[in-house]
C-alpha positions as CSV (number, residue, x, y, z in Angstrom):
1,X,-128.6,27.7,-115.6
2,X,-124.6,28.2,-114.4
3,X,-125.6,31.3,-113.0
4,X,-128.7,30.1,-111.0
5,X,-126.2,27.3,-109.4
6,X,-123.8,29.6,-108.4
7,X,-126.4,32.1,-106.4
8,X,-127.8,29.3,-104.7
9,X,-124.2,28.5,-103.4
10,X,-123.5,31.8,-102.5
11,X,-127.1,32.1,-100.8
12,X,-126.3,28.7,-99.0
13,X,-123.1,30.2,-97.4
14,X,-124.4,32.7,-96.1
15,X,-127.5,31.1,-94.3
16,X,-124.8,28.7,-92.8
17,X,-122.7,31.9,-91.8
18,X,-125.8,33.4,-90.0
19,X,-126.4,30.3,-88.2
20,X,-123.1,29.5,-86.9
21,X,-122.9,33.3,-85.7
22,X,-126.3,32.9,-84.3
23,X,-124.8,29.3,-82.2
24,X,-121.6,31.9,-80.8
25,X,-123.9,34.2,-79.7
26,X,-126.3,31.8,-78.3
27,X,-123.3,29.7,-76.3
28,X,-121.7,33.2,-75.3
29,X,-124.9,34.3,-73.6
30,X,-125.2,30.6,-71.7
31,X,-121.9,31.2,-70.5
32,X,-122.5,34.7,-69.4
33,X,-126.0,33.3,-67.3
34,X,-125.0,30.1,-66.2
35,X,-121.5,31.1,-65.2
36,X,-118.3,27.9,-65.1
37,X,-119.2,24.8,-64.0
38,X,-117.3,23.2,-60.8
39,X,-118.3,20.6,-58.4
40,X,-117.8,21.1,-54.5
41,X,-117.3,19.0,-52.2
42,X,-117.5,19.4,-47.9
43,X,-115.4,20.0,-45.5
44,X,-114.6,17.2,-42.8
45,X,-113.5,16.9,-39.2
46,X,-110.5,15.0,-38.4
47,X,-109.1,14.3,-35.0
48,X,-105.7,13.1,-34.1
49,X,-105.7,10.3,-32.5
50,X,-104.1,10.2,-29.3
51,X,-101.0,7.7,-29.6
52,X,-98.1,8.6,-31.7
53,X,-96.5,6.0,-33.1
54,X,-92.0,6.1,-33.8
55,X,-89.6,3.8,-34.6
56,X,-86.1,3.8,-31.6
57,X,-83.1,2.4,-31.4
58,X,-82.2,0.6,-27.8
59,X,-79.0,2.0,-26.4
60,X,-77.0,1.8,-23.1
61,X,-77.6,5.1,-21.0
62,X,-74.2,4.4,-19.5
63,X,-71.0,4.7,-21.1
64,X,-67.5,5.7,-20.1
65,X,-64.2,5.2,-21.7
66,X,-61.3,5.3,-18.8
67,X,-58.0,7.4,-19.3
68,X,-54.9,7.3,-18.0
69,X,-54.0,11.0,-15.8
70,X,-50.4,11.0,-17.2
71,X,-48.5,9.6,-20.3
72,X,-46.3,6.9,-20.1
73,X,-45.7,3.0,-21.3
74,X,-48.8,0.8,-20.7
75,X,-47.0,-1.9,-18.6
76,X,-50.3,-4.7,-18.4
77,X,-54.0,-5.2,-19.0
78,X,-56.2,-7.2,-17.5
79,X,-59.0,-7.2,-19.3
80,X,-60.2,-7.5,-23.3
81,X,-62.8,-6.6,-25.6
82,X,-66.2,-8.6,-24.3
83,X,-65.0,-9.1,-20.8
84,X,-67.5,-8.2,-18.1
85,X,-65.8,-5.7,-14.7
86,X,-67.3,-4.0,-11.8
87,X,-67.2,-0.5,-10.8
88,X,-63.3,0.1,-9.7
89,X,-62.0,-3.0,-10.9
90,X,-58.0,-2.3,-12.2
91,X,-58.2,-2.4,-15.8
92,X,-54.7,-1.5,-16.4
93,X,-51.2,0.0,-15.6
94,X,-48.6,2.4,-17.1
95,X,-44.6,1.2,-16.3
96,X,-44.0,3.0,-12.7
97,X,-40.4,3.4,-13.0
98,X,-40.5,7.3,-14.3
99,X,-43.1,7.9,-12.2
100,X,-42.0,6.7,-9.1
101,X,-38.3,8.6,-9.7
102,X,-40.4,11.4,-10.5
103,X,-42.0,10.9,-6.8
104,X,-38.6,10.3,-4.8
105,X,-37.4,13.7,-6.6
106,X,-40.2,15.5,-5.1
107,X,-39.9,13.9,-1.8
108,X,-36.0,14.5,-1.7
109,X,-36.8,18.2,-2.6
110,X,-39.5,18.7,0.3
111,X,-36.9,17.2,2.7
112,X,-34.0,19.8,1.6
113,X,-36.9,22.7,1.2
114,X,-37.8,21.4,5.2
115,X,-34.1,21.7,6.2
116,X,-33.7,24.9,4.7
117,X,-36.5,26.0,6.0
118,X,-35.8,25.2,9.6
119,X,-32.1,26.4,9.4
120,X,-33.0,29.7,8.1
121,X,-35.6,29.8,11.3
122,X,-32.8,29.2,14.0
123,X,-30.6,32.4,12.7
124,X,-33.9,34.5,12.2
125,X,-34.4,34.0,15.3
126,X,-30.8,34.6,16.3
127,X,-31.7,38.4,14.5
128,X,-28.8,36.8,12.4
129,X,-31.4,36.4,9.0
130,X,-33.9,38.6,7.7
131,X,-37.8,38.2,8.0
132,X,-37.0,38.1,4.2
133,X,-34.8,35.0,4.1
134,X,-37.1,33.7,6.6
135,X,-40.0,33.8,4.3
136,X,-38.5,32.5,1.1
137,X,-37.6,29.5,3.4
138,X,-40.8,29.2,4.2
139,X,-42.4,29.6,0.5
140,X,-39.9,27.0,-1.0
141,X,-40.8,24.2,2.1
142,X,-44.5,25.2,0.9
143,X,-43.9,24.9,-3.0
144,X,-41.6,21.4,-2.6
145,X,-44.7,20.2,-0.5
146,X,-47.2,20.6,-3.9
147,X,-44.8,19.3,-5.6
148,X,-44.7,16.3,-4.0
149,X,-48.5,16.4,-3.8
150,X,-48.8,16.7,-7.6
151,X,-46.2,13.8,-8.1
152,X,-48.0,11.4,-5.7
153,X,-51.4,11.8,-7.1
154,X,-50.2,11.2,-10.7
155,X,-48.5,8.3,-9.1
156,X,-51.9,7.0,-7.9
157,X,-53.5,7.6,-11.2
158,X,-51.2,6.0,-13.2
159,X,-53.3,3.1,-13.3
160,X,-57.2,2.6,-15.1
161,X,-60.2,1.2,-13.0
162,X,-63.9,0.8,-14.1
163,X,-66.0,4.0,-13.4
164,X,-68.9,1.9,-14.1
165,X,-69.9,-1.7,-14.3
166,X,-70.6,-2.8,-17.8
167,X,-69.3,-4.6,-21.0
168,X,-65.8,-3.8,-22.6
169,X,-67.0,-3.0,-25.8
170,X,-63.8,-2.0,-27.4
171,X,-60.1,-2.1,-26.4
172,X,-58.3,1.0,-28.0
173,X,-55.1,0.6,-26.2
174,X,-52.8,-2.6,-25.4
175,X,-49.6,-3.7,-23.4
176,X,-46.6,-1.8,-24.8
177,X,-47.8,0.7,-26.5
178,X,-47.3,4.7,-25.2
179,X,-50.2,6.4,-24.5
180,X,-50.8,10.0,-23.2
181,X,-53.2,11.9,-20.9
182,X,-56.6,11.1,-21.5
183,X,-56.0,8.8,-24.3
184,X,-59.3,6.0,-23.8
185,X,-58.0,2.5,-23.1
186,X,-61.3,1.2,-23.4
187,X,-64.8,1.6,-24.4
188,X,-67.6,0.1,-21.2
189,X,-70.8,-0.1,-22.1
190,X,-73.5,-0.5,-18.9
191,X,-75.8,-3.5,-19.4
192,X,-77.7,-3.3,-16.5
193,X,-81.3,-3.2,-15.8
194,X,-81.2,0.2,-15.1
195,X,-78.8,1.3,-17.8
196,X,-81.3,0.5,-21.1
197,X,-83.1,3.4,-23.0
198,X,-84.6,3.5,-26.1
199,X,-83.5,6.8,-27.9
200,X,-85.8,8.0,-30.8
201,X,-86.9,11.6,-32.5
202,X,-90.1,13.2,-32.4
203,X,-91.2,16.0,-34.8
204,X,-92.1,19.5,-33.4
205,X,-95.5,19.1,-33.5
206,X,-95.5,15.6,-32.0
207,X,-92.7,16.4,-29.2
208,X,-95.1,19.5,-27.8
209,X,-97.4,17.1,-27.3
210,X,-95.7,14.5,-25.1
211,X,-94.6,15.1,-21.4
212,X,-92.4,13.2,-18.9
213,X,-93.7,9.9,-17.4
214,X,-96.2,9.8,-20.1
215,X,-97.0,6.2,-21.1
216,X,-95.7,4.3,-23.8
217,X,-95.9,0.8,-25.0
218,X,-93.1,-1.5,-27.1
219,X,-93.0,-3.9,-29.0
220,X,-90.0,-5.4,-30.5
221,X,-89.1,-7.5,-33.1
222,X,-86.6,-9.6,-31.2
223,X,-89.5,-10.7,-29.3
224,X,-92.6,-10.7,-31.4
225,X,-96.0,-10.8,-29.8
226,X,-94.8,-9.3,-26.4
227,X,-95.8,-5.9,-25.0
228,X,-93.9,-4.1,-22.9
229,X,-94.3,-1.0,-20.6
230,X,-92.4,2.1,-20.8
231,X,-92.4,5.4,-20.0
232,X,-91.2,8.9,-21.4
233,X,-88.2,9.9,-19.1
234,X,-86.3,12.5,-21.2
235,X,-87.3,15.4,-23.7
236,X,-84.7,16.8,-25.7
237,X,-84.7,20.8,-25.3
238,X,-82.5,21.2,-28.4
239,X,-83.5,20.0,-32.1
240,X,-81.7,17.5,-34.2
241,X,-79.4,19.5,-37.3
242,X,-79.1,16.6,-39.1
243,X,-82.8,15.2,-38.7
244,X,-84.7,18.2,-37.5
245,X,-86.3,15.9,-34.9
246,X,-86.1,17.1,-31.7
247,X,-84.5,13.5,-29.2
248,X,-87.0,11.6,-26.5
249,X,-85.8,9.5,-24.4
250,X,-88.2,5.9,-23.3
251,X,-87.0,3.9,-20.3
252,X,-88.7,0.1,-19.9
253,X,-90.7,-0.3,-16.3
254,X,-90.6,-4.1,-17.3
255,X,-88.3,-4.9,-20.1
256,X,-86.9,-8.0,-21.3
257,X,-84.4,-10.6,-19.7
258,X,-82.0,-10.1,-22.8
259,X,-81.0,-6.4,-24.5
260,X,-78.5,-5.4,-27.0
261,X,-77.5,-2.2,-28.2
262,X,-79.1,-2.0,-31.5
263,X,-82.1,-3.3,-31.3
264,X,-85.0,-1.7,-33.1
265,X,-88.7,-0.9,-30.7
266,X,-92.0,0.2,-32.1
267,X,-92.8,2.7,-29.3
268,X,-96.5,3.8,-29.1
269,X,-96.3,7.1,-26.7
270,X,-100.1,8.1,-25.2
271,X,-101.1,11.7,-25.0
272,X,-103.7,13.5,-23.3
273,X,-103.9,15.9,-26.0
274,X,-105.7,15.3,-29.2
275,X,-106.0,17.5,-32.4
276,X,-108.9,18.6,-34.2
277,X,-108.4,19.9,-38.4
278,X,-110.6,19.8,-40.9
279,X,-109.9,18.2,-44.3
280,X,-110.2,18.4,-47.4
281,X,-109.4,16.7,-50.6
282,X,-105.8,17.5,-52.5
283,X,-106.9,18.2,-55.1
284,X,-108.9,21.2,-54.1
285,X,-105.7,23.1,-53.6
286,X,-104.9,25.6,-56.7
287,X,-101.3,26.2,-55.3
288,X,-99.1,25.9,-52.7
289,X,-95.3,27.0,-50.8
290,X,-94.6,25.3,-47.7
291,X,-97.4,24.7,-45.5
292,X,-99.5,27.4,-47.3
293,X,-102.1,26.8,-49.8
294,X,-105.0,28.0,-51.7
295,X,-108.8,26.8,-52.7
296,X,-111.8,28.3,-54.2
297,X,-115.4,28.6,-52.3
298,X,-118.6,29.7,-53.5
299,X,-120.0,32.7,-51.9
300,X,-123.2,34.0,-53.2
301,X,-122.7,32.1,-56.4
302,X,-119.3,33.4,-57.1
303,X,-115.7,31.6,-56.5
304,X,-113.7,32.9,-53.7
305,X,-110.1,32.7,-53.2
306,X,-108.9,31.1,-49.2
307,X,-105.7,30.9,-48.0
308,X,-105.1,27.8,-46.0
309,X,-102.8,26.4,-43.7
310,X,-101.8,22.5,-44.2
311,X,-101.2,20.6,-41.2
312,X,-100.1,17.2,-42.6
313,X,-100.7,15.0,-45.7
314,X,-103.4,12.0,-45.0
315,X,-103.0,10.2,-48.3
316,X,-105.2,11.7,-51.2
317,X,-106.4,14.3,-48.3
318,X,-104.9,17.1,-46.6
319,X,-105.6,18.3,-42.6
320,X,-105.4,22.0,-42.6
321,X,-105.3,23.8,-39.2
322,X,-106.0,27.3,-40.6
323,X,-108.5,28.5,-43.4
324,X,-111.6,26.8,-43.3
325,X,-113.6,28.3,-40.5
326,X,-116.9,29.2,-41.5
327,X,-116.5,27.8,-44.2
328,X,-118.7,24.2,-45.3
329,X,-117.9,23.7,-48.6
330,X,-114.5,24.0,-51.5
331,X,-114.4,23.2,-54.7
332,X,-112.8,20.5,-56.9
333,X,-113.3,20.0,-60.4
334,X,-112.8,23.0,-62.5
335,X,-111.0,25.0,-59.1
336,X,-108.1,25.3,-61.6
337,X,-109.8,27.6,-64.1
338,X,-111.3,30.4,-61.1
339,X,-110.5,33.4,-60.3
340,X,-111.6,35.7,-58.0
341,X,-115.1,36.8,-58.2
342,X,-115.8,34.1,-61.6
343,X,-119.7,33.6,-61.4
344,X,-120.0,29.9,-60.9
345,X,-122.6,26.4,-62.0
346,X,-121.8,24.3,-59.0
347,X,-123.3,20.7,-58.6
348,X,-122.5,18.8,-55.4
């Protein structure tokens, strides 16, 4: 009877051995027909729409920051930080009294150089010089005469006055201290009509498709619920290092009673030019580096690799601008598993 059990057993085994080898075969061959299953899903159009929409900065167009020509001791201002001048108003003065000695000593040197001159004519002429004494003469009278040019004009620009009418922003400079050439005195800011521009940075794709005078609407927070119309009145030819956006400048045609620098705009820019992609889900794409990317199609029932092109991210979708043509259809679920040329079970 112990024997009988222990053939059943071993007869038991084996029927459950044949049968499980009998399922891998069975599953293998599905596989082999049927192919991996995937689901697809179809390409879309997208177009750009035609406004582009950036965040700027409002900023005085006109700035200038007023020197002195030569060093010296600031003798007076006459203005401070927040007070309001007009185009050539004095601004300040240096102490004259170097300068002005530095004038009579140029002056008293033209007169001797003049004298000279003159006496050394009267005995050239009297054959008792040469043409060669007579000619240095000459040269000095001529070199005393820049000299006193030089000393006269630093005389007249030994004083500051506005370039520009405007705002002092900032007073660098005050009575008694020693400043040098070219040393600002103060910081003017323009806050006229005309002198308000609203700086902001556009992105390659985005500045190629602006132009001059094109139209652009703003709306600020400073005044909520107000429009205003603007236009585009300089490009940038040269790209931001820092940003890697390339500067536009946006001037108001009617702009608000009240500007500061600082303020932030919502510009909305119209183009004429609109952009068609297509798009397709994210995750579609197997890989990616940069702005290239790959998928999987189905071709006569097998998967085939694309290369792609992405344009921009539009949330869980991406716009590629190279890739898809001719092509209706990638695949999503199970496009991590393919390969090249893996026979496919697709459902839509």
């Amino acid at each position: 009877m112990k024997y009988i059990v222990i053939i059943i057993a071993i007869l038991g085994l084996c029927f459950a051995a044949c049968k499980n080898e009998e399922k891998k075969s069975f599953s293998k061959e599905i596989s082999e027909v049927e192919g991996i299953y995937v689901k697809t899903v179809r390409v879309e159009k997208y177009t750009e729409e035609s406004d582009i929409s950036v965040m700027g900065i409002i900023m005085s167009e006109s700035e200038a920051k007023p020197s002195f020509k030569t060093g010296g001791i600031i003798q007076r201002t006459y203005v401070k930080e927040g007070d309001m001048v007009r185009k050539g108003q004095l601004l300040a003065i240096l102490k004259m009294d170097e300068i002005n000695a530095q004038v009579r000593q140029a002056e008293e040197g033209l007169a001797k150089a003049e004298r000279d001159m003159k006496r050394v004519q009267n005995l050239y002429t009297d054959s008792v010089a040469t043409l060669e004494q007579y000619q240095n003469a000459t040269t000095g009278y001529e070199v005393a005469g820049r000299t006193t040019e030089i000393a006269r004009f630093n005389q007249n620009y030994s004083k500051v006055y506005a370039p520009i009418s405007g705002k002092i922003v900032k007073q660098m400079m005050r009575t008694g201290e020693i400043t040098g050439p070219g040393t600002p005195v103060f910081a003017i800011m323009g806050i006229g009509n005309k002198d308000w521009v609203i700086k902001t940075g556009l992105i390659d794709r985005d500045w190629a498709r602006i132009g001059l005078n094109d139209k652009v609407k703003v709306e600020m927070d400073a005044y909520p619920g107000k429009i205003y119309d603007a236009y585009i009145s300089n490009k940038s030819s040269v790209g931001s290092n820092a940003s890697g956006t390339f500067d536009v400048d946006i001037k108001f045609r009617n702009q608000p009673v009240n500007l500061a620098a600082g303020l932030t705009a919502n510009t909305f820019i119209s183009t004429n030019s609109k952009e068609s992609f297509s798009v397709i889900p994210i995750e579609a794409l197997v890989k990616s580096d940069g702005n290239t990317a790959y998928a999987y199609t189905i071709v006569e029932g097998k998967a085939k690799k694309i290369v792609l092109k992405i344009a921009k991210l539009l949330g869980d979708k991406v716009a590629v601008s190279q890739g898809l043509d001719g092509i209706e259809e990638v695949v999503t679920i199970g496009s991590m598993y393919l390969e090249e040329g893996d026979k496919i079970n697709f459902q839509k």
